[in-house]
C-alpha positions as CSV (number, residue, x, y, z in Angstrom):
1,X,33.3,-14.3,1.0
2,X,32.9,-15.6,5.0
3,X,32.6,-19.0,5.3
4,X,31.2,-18.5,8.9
5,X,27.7,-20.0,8.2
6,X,26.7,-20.0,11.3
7,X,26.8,-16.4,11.5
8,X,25.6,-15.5,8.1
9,X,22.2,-18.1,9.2
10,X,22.2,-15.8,12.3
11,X,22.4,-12.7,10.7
12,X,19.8,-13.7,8.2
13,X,17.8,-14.4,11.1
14,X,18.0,-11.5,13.0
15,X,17.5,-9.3,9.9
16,X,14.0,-11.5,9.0
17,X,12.9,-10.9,12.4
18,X,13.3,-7.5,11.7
19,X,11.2,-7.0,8.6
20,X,8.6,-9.0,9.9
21,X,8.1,-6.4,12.5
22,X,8.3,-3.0,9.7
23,X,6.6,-5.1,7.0
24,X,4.1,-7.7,8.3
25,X,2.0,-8.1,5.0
26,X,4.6,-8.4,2.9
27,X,6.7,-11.4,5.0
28,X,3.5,-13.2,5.0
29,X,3.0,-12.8,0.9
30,X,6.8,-13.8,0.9
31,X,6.2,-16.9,2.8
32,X,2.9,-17.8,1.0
33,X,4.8,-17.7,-2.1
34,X,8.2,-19.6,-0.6
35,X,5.7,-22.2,0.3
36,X,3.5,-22.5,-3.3
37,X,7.2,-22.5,-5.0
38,X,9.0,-25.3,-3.0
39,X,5.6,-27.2,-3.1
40,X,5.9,-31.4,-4.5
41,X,5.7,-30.9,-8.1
42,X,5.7,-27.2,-8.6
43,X,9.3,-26.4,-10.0
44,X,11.6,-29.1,-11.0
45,X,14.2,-30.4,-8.3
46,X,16.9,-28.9,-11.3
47,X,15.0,-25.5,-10.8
């Protein structure tokens, strides 16, 4: 497994940009849902 974070964050990057461009809806209803779950009090901070 790399431990080049830097470039695994970059590739992550790169490869969200390039969903968000073939699937719009479906990055937003991933974000909307990213957001509700990390919300205060919505899952546990053992979760």
């Amino acid at each position: 497994m790399t431990k080049d974070y830097i470039g695994l964050t970059n590739d992550i990057s790169e490869y969200s940009r390039e969903l968000r461009k073939l699937t719009p809806e479906a990055m937003v209803a991933f974000s909307s849902l990213a957001g509700a779950a990390t919300k205060e009090g919505t899952l546990s901070a053992k979760t």
